[in-house]
C-alpha positions as CSV (number, residue, x, y, z in Angstrom):
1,X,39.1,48.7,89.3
2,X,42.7,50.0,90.2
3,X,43.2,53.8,91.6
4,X,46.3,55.0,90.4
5,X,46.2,57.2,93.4
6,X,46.3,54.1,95.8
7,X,49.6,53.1,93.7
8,X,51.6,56.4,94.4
9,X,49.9,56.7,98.3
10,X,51.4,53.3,98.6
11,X,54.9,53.9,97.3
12,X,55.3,57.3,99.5
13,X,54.2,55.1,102.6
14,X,56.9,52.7,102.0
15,X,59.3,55.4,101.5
16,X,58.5,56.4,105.2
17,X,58.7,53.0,106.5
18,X,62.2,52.3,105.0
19,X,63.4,55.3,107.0
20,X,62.3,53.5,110.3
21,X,65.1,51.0,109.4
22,X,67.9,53.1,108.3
23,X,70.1,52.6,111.3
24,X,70.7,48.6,109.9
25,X,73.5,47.8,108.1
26,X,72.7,47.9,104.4
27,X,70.7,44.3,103.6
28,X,68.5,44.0,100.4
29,X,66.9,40.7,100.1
30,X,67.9,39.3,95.6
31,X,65.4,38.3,93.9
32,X,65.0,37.5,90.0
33,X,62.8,40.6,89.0
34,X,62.3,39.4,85.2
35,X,61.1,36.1,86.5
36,X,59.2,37.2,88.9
37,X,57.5,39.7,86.3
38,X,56.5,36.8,84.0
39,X,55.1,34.9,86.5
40,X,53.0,38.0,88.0
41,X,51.6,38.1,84.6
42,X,50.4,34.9,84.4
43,X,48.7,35.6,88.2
44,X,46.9,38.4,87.0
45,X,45.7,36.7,84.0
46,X,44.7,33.7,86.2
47,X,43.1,35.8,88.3
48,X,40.5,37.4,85.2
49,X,38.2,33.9,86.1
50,X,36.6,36.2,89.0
51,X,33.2,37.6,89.5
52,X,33.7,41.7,89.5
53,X,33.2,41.4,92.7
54,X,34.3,45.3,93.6
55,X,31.3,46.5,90.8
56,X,27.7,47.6,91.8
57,X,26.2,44.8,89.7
58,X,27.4,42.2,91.4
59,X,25.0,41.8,93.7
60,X,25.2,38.3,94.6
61,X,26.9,36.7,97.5
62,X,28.2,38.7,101.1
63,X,31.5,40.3,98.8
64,X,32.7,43.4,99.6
65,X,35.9,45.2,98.3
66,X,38.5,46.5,101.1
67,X,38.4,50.1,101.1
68,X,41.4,51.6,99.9
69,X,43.3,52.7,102.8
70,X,42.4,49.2,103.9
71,X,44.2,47.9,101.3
72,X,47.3,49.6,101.1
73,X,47.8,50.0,104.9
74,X,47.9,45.9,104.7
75,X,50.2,45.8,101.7
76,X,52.6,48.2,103.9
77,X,52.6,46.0,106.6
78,X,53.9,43.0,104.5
79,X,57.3,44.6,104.3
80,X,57.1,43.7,107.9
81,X,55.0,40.5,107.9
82,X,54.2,41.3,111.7
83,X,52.6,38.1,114.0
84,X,50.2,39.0,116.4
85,X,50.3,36.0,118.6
86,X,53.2,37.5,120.4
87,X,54.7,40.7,121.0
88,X,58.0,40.1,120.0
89,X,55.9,38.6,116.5
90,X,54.3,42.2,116.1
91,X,55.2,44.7,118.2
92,X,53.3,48.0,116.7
93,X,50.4,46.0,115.1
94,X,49.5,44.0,118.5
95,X,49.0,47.6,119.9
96,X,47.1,48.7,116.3
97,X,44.8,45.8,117.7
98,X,43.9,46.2,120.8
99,X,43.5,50.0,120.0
100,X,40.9,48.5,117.5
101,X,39.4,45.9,120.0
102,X,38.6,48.8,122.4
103,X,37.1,51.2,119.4
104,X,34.8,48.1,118.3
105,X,33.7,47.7,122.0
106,X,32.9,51.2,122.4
107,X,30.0,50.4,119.4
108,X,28.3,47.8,121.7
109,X,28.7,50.0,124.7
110,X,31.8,48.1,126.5
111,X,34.4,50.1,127.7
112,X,37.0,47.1,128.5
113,X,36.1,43.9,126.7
114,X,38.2,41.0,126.3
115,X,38.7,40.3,122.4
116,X,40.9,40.1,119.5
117,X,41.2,39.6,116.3
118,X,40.4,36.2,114.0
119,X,41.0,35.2,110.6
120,X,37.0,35.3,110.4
121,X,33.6,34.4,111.7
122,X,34.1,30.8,111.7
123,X,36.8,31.2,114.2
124,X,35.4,33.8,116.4
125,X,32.2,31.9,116.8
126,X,34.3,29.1,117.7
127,X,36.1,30.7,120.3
128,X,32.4,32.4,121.5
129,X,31.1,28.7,121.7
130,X,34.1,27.4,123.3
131,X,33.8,29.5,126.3
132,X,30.0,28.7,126.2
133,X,31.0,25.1,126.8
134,X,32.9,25.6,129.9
135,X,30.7,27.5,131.7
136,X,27.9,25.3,130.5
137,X,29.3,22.0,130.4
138,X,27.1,19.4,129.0
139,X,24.0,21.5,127.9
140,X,22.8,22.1,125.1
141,X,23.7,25.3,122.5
142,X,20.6,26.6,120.3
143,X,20.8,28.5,117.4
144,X,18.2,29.5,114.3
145,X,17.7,27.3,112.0
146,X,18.3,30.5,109.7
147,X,21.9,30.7,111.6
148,X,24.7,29.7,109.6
149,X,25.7,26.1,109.5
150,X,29.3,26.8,111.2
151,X,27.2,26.9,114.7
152,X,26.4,22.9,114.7
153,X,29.7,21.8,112.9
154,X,31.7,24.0,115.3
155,X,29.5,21.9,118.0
156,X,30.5,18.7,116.7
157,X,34.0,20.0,116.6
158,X,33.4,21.0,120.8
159,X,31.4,17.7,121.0
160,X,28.8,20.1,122.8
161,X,25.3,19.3,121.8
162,X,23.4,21.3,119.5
163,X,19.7,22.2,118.5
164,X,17.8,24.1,116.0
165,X,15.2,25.8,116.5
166,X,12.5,26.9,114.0
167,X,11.5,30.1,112.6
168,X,8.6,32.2,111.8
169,X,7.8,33.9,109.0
170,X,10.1,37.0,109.0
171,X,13.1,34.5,109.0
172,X,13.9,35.3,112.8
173,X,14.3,32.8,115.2
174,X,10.6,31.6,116.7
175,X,10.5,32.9,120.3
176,X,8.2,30.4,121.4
177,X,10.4,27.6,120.1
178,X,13.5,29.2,121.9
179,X,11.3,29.1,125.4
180,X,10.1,25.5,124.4
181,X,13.7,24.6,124.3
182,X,14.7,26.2,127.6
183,X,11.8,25.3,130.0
184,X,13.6,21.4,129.5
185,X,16.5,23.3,131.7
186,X,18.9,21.7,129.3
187,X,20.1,25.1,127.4
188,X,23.4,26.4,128.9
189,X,23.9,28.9,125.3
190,X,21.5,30.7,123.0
191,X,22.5,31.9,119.8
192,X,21.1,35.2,118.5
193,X,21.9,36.0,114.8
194,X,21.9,39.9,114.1
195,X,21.6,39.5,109.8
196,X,21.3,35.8,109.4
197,X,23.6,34.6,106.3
198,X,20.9,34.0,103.9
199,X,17.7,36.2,104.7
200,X,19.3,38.7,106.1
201,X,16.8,38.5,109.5
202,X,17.7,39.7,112.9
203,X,16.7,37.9,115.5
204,X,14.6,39.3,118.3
205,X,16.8,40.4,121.1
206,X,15.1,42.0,123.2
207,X,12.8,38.9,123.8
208,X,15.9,36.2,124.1
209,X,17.4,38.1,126.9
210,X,14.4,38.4,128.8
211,X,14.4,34.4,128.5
212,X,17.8,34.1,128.6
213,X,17.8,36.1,132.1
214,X,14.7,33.9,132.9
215,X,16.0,30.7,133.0
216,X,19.5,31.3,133.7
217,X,21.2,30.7,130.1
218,X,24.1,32.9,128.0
219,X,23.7,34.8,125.4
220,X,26.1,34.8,122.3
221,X,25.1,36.9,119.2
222,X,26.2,36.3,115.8
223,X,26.7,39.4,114.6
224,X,29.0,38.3,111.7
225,X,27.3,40.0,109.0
226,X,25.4,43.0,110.9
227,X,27.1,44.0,113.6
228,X,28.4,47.0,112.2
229,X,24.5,48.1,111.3
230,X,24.1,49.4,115.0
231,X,25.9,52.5,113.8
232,X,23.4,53.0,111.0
233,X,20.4,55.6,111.6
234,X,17.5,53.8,109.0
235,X,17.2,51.0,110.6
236,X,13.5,49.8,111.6
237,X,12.5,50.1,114.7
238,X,12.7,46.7,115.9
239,X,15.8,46.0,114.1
240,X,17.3,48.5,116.6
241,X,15.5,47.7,119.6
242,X,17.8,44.4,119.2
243,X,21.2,46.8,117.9
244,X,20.3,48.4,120.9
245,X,20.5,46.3,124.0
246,X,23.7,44.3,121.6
247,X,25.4,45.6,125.2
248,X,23.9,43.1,127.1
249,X,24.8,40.1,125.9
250,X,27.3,38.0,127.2
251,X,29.6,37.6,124.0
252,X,29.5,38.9,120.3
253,X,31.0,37.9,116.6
254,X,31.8,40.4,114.2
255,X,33.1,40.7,110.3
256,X,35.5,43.7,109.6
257,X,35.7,41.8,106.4
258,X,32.3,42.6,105.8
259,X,31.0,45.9,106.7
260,X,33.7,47.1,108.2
261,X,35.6,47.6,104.8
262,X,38.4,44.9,105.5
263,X,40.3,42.2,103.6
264,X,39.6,38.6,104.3
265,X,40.5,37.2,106.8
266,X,39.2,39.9,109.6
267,X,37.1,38.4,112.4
268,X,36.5,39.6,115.7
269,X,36.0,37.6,119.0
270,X,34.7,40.1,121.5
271,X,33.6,38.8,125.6
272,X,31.3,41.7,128.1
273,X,33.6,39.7,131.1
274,X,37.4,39.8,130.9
275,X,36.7,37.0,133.3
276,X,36.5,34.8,130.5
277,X,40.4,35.1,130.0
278,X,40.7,32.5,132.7
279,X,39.6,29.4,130.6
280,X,42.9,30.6,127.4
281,X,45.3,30.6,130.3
282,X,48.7,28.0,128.9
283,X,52.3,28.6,129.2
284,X,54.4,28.9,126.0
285,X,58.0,28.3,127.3
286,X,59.0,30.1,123.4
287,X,57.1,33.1,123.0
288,X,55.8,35.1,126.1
289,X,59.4,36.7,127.4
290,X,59.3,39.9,126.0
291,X,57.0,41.9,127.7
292,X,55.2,41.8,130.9
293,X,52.0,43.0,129.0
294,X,49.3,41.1,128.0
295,X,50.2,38.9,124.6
296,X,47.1,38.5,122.8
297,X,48.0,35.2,122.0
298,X,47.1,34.3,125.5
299,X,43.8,35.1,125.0
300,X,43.3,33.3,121.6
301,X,43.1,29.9,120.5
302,X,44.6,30.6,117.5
303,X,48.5,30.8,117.1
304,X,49.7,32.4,114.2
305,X,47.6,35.3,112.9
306,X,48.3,38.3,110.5
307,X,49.2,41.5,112.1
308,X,48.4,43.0,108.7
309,X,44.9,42.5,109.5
310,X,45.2,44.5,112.8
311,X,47.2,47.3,110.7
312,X,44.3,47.5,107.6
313,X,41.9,47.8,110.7
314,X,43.6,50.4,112.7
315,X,44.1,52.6,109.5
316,X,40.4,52.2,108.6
317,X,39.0,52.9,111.9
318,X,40.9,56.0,112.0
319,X,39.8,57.6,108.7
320,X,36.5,56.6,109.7
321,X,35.4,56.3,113.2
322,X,32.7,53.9,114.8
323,X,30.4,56.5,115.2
324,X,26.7,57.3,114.4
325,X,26.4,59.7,111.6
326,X,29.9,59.4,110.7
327,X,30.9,58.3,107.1
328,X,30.9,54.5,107.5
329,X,27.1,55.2,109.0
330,X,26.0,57.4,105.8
331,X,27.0,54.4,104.1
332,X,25.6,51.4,106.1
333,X,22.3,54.0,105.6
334,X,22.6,53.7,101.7
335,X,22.6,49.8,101.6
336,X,19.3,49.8,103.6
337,X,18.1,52.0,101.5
338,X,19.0,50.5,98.3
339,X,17.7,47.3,100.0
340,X,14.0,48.8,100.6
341,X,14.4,50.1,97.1
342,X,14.9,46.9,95.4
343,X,12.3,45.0,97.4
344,X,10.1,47.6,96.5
345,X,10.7,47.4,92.9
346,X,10.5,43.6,92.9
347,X,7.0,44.1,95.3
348,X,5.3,46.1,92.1
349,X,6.7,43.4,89.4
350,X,5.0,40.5,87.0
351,X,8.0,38.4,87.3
352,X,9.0,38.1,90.7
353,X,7.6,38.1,94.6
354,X,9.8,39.2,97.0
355,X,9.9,37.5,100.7
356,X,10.3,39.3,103.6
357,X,10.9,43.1,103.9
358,X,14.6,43.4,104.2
359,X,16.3,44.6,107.6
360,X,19.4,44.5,106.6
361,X,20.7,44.6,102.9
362,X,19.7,41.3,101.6
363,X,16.6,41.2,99.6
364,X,15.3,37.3,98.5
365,X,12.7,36.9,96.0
366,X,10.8,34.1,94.6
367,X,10.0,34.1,90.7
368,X,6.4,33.9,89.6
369,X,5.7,30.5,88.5
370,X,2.7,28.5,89.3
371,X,4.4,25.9,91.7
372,X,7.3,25.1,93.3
373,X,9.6,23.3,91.1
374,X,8.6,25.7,88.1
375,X,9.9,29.0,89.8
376,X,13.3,26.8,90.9
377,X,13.8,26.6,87.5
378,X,12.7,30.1,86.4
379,X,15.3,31.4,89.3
380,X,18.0,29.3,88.2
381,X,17.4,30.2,84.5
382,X,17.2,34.3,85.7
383,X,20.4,33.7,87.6
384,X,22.2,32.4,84.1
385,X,20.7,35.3,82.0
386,X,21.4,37.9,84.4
387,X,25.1,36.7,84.5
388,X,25.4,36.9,80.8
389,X,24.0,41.0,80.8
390,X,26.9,41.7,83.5
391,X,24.3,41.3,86.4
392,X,25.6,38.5,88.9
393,X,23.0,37.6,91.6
394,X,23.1,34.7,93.9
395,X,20.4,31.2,94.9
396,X,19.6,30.2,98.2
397,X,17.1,27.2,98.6
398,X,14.0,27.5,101.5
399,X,11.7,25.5,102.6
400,X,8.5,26.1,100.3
401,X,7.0,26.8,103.7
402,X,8.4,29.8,104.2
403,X,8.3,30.9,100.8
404,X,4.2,30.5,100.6
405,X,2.8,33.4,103.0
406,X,5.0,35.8,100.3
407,X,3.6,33.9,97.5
408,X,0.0,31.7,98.9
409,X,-0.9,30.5,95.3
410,X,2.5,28.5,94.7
411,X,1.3,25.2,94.5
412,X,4.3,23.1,97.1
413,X,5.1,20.3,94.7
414,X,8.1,20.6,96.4
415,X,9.5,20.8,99.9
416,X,12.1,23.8,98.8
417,X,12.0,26.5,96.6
418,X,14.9,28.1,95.2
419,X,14.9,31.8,95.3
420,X,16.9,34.3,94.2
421,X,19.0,36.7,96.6
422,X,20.3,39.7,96.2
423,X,23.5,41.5,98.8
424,X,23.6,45.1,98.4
425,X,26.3,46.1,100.7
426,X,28.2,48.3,98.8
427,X,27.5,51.6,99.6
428,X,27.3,52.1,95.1
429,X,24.0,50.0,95.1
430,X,22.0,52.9,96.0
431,X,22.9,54.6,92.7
432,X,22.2,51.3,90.6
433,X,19.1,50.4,91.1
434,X,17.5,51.6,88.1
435,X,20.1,49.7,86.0
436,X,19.7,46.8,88.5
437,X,15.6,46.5,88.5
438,X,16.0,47.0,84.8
439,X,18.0,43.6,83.8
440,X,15.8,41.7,86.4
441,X,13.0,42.8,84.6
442,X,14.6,42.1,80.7
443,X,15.2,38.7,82.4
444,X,12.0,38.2,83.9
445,X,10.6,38.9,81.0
446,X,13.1,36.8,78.5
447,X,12.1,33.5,80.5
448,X,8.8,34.2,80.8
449,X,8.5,34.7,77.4
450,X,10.4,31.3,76.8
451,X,8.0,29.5,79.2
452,X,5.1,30.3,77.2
453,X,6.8,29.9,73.6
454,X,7.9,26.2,74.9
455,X,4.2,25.6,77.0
């Protein structure tokens, strides 16, 4: 779990930032060290009620452990505790970010876009809808039904108004229902999800901005979850017909604290217009006197925000550059693959049926039963015996409509099914599934087993 390596890489970093500071008059901050020691005991022993979430079998929900250079360039810059909302708040980290705001432009083929940091999706998709709202005032913002549920809660929070719109069968966003929506002319935003939260689907892009262009509405793609995936050379081919043209779209969300090997929180807010800066503009009397430069707390609704965040970032992106067949690509490769290889596995089993072919790294699967209510409770009795052999998946419930072209004979004596879901984003999973597919099938088998023993 713990590199001693990282502990000594840390310690010789510190050494070097101490130096920076030498000129000061000697100051050390007192503190009761054999206090303090007792109560980090109790923290880590507090901290034991966890998932593993850093292991290969835990393959449940979007959790992905920080690299290490990650995590000690963060802990270095807590001797510091830099601000980014101004400069005089975070002097060397507020350049770490923008130097990382360009970088992560660069991947969607924008030289200069407006952006910054967030503490996460949530926020950044805020922000993205925000601007959506002033430059469509009172229309309507559309999103997937398969989109994640911040997009009509951040709409109630905007008061903008908000629609779902259905999907098909692949769990991407129906492009008939999108044009539905916006021959009404009362769309000012549409919401493209690249690696919806639960399915793992990527919306048709392509398709959207031809409509989009069409009938004169924005584009915003959530890219939360897969927008680092454009770097990756296995994707499908219409998976990256949508990666591709990611550069012309009118604003993007993205997760370092996903893919991009981060701690939480690390969001990213990104605009294809600068123009957009106009609608942040606000005068802080307090803050904005130490530099002429460009804060980035003008160009953020948020106030306060870690400069660690920026430093972790920084430090990744430099031992492992945005670029196509470059490390962080090899490894984005392996969790498609390890994806295909599970859904495969899961295709050719007696206990389970597997939903759409993954285009990302999320694989959902059904588990045989006869109807609908039946394989909910076979799924949530797999999910309990897989925990106890070490093996922590995650549920997701669907509508039993989308759940029967994978599985027609499923009798839908039920409106939702719940289903099984498996995240393979760390780059590991490619090398565990034999000992993955293996449990499933032990517990596959154990509750089958029971359901005929009880029937």
């Amino acid at each position: 779990m713990i590199h001693p390596a990282e502990l000594k890489l840390l310690r010789t970093a510190l050494a070097t930032l101490a130096e920076g500071y030498e000129d000061l008059p000697p100051f050390t901050a007192d503190f009761d060290a054999e206090a303090a020691a007792q109560v980090l005991q109790r923290v880590a022993k507090r901290m034991h009620d966890n998932y593993p979430y850093y292991h290969p079998q835990y393959a449940g929900q979007m959790l992905k452990p920080p690299h290490a250079i990650a995590r000690i360039a963060y802990a270095i810059s807590l001797w510091v505790n830099p601000n980014n909302h101004a400069l005089d708040g975070g002097r060397a980290s507020s350049a770490m970010e923008k130097e990382c705001i360009v970088d992560l432009g660069r991947m969607y083929g924008w030289d200069s876009p407006l952006g910054h940091l967030t503490g996460g999706g949530t926020m950044a998709n805020l922000e993205a809808l925000w601007v959506a709202n002033k430059l469509h005032p009172g229309k309507k913002i559309i999103a997937s039904q398969q989109a994640h549920n911040t997009h009509r809660r951040i709409c109630d929070v905007l008061g903008a108004r908000f629609s779902a719109v259905s999907v098909a069968g692949n769990g991407r966003m129906d492009v008939a229902a999108i044009e539905a929506e916006l021959r009404t002319g009362d769309v000012g935003t549409i919401v493209a999800t690249l690696g919806n939260t639960g399915l793992g689907a990527v919306d048709s892009l392509p398709e959207i901005l031809e409509l989009a262009a069409h009938y004169g509405a924005r584009v915003h793609v959530d890219a939360a979850y897969g927008g680092y995936f454009g770097l990756a050379t296995e994707l499908a081919d219409e998976a990256r017909s949508s990666f591709d043209c990611l550069g012309q779209v009118d604003s993007i969300v993205v997760d370092p604290h996903k893919h991009g090997l981060q701690p939480y929180g690390c969001g990213c807010i990104l605009f294809r217009s600068a123009d957009v800066g106009r609608f942040y503009k606000h005068e802080s009397p307090y803050t904005y006197f130490s530099s002429a430069e460009l804060h980035l707390g003008e160009i953020s609704l948020e106030c306060s925000r870690a400069g660690a965040s920026a430093v972790a970032l920084w430090a990744t992106q430099q031992l492992f550059p945005l670029e196509k067949g470059g490390q962080l690509s090899q490894w984005l490769d392996n969790s498609l693959l390890a994806a295909r290889g599970l859904w495969q596995r899961l295709t050719d089993s007696e206990y389970y049926q597997p939903l759409m072919r993954p285009e990302l790294d999320i694989v959902v699967y059904a588990v045989n039963a006869p109807d609908a209510l039946e394989a909910s409770s076979r799924a949530r009795r797999v999910f309990e015996l897989a925990a106890k052999k070490d093996l922590h998946l995650a549920m997701m419930q669907l509508p039993v409509d989308l759940v029967r072209p994978y599985h027609p004979e499923l009798e839908a004596n039920s409106e939702t099914v719940t289903c099984l879901r498996s995240v393979l984003m760390k780059p590991e999973h490619i090398e565990w599934l034999e000992q993955i597919g293996g449990i499933l099938d032990d517990c596959g088998r154990e509750v089958t087993s029971a359901v005929r023993e009880s029937g």
